[in-house]
N, C-alpha and C positions, 0 to 999 in steps of 0.2 A: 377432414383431416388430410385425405391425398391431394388437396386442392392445396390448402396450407403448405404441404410440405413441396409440391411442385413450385411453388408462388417462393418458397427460400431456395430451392437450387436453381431458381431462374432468378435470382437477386445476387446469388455469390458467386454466377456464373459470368455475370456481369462487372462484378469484380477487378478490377487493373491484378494480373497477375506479376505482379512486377518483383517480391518480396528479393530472390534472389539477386536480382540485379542491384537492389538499394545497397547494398553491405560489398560490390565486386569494389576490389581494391581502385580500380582506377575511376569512380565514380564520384563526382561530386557532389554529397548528399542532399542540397536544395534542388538539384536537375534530377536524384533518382525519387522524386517527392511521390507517396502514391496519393498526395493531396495537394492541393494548392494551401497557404498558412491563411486561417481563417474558415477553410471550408469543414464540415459534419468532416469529424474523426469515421473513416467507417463508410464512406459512400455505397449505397448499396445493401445494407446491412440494417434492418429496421433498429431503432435502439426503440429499447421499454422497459419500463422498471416491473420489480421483482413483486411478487404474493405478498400481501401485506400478512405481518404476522395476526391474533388475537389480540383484541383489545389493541392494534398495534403496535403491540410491545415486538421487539425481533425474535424472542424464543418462539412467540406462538402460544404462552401458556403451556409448553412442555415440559414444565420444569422449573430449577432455577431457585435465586433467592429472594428476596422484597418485591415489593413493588416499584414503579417507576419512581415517583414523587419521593422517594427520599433524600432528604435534604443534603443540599452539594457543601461539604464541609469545606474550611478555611484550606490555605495553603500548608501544604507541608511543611516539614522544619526545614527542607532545603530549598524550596521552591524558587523562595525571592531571592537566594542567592546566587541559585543557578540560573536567572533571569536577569540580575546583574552581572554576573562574571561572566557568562554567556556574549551579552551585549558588551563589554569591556575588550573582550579577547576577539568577538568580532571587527568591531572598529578596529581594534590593533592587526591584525590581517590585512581587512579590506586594503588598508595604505600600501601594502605589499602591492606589485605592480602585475599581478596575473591577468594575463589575457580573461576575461568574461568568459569568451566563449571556446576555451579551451576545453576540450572534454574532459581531463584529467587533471587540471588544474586546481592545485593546491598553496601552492608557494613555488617560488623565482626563488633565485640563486642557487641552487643544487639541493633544495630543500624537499624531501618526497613527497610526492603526492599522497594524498588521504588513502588507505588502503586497506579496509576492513576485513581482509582476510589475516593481517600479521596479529590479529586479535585473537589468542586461541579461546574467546568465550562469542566467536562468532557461530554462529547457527546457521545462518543462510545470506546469500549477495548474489539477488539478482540484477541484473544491470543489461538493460535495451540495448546501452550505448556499448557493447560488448558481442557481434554479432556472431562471433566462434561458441556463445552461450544460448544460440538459439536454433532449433530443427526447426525448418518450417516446408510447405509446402504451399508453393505460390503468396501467396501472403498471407496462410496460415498458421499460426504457429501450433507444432504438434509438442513439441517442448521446451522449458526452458530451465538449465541447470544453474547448480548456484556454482557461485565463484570460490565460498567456503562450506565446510559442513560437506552431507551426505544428501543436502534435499534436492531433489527434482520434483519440477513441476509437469505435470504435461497433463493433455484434452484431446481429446479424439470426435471425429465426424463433424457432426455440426454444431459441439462443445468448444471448438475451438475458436482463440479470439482472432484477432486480424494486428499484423504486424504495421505498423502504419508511422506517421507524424503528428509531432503536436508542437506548435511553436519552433519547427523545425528543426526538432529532435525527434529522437525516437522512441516509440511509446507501443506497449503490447495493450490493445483497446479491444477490453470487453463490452458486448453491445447489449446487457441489460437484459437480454430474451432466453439465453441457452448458452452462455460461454461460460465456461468454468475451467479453473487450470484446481488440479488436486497433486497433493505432495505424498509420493507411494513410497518414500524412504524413511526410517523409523525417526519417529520425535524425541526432544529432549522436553524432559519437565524441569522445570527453573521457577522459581519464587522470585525474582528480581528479573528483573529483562528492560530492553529498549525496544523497538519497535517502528523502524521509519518506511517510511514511504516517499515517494517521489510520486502524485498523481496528480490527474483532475478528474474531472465529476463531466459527464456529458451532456451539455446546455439543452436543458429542456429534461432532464430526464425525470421519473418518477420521486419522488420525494422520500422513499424509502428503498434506500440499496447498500445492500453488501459489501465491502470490500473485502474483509476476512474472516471468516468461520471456522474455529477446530471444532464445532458442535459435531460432526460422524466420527469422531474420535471421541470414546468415553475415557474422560480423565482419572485420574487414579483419588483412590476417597482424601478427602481434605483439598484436592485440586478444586480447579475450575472450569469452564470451557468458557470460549470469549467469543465475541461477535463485535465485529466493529464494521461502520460503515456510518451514513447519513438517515435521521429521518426529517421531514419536512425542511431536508437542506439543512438541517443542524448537524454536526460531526455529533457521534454518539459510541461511547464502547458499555456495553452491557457482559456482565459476567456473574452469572446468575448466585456462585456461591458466599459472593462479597459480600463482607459486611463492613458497616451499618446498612448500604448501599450498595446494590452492583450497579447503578448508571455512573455514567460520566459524560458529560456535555461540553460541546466545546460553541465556539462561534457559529456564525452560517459560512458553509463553505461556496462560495461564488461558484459557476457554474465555465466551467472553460478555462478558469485558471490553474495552472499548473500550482500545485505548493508541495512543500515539506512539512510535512505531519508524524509526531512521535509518538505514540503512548509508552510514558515511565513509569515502573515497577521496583519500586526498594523491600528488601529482605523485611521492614517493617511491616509493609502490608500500602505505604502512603502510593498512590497514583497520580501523574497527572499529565495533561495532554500539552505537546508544545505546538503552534505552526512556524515554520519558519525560523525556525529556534528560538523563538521568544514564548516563554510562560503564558497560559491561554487558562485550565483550568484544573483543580486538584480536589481529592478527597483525602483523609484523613483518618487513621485508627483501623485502616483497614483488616482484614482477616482472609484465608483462604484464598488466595490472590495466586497460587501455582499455576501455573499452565503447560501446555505439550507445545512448546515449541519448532516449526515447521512441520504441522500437523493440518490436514484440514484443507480447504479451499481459499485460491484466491478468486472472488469476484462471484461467489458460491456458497447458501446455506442448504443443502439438499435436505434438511430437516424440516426445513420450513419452505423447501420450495423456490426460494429467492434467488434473484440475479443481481448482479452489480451493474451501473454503464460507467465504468471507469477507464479513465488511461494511467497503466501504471509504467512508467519509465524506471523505479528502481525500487527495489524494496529490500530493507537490511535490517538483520535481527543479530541483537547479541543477548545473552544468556547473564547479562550483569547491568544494572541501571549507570548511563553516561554519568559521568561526571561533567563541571559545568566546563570543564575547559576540552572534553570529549567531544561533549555537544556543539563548542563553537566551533573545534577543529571541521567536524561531520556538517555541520552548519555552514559553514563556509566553503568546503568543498563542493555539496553539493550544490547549494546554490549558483556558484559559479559552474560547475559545471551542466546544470540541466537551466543555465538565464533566468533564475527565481526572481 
């Protein structure tokens, strides 16, 4: 064990302590890179995926409701609309003239940028590309606040992740062995929610990892507690009180690519996952679907022992299911601003 733990303070000691200098005002961010574009997110930093749960389900067998294999029902009643309106209200953007790689880029002509915080059913807005929103120490991040809400994230010791790039942006990259951000400001329970993310998945990593856990937070009876993350490279959200079904499957997530990933929740109980803002996969008839929103770990199940290796550049939660012309506003935004 002393061997182990010398063999990681002589790996993060080797570390580029640059964090500070990438965010000083007069720097320009592909010269403050603590990577070359292409190289291991994390030099330095072993990445490995997380404790496989029982039976590899992600609770572990601790709990929860069905089993995995229940059948993935049809689309929602709004699904295929929001998948058309969606892609409809995209196109019509796209033709707007915004710089790609603007960071806050939304729409030209005096038109405001996308801005999740003027939403009072926002819960939490983390955002990399925001570096007044991050404590760190050398290029570790000790925490990161949200932009809306009351949640703070933060990690301590050798829990914390590495503040870094990815497609040269910037991205808070959990390294899959011991990083975990936990959110110590009180939850909201909501029945309806959105859920986005801005990440990718670290090439090569374990086939079953974490992105978010409220499982160390007991929900209140009739709630849920969720887990979302990958297993064998499939996108997966488990939430054990669902019914007919708590899985949700989505495609394989490619490994190093950056995407936008949602999980949607309507006051019905219907779920379903978008990437990129386009419709991917849905259940139906659901039940018991509440949750504690900013609750719990990012990149983190300590109930099961799991770690994430993800790069997460943004993650934004609202307290009410997008609508489709929500989603393509959030959809367009983001993408243009993190090069989707």
């Amino acid at each position: 064990m002393l061997a182990l733990a010398d063999t990681r303070d002589t790996m993060r000691s080797m570390l580029p302590f640059r964090a500070s200098a990438l965010w000083a005002a007069s720097c320009v961010l592909l010269a403050c890179a603590l990577e070359e574009d292409g190289a291991a997110p994390g030099a330095g930093k072993t990445v490995q995926g997380g404790t496989a749960g029982v039976s590899g389900a992600p609770f572990g067998g601790s709990g929860g409701g069905g089993g995995w294999a229940g059948s993935l029902g049809g689309a929602p009643s709004d699904a295929a609309g929001d998948q058309d309106a969606a892609g409809d209200a995209d196109d019509a953007m796209d033709a707007i003239d915004a710089p790609a790689d603007s960071p806050e880029a939304d729409a030209t002509d005096g038109a405001p940028a996308w801005n999740p915080a003027t939403s009072p059913d926002c819960v939490v807005w983390l955002d990399a590309a925001d570096p007044s929103t991050l404590k760190s120490a050398g290029p570790y991040v000790d925490s990161w606040a949200s932009k809306c809400g009351a949640a703070l994230a933060t990690a301590s010791g050798t829990k914390r992740p590495l503040l870094t790039l990815n497609n040269g942006r910037p991205a808070v990259h959990c390294d899959g062995l011991d990083d975990a951000l936990v959110f110590g400001q009180s939850a909201k329970l909501a029945d309806q929610y959105s859920i986005l993310f801005v990440v990718y998945k670290h090439p090569g990593a374990a086939t079953q990892q974490v992105l978010l856990s409220n499982r160390s937070v007991l929900p209140p009876v009739g709630a849920t507690s969720t887990w979302w993350g990958t297993l064998g490279g499939t996108l997966l959200v488990y939430q054990g009180t669902a019914t007919p079904t708590p899985v949700l499957q989505g495609a394989p997530m490619p490994d190093g690519n950056p995407m936008l990933l949602e999980l949607a929740v309507s006051t019905m109980g219907d779920r379903a996952l978008y990437r990129n803002g386009v419709f991917e996969q849905s259940l139906t008839g659901s039940s018991g679907l509440a949750t504690l929103l900013g609750a719990g770990h990012l990149c983190h199940d300590p109930l099961n022992v799991e770690h994430g290796a993800f790069g997460v550049s943004e993650f934004v939660v609202f307290s009410h299911r997008l609508t489709a012309l929500e989603r393509a506003e959030a959809t367009n935004a983001l993408k243009k601003k993190w090069a989707l």
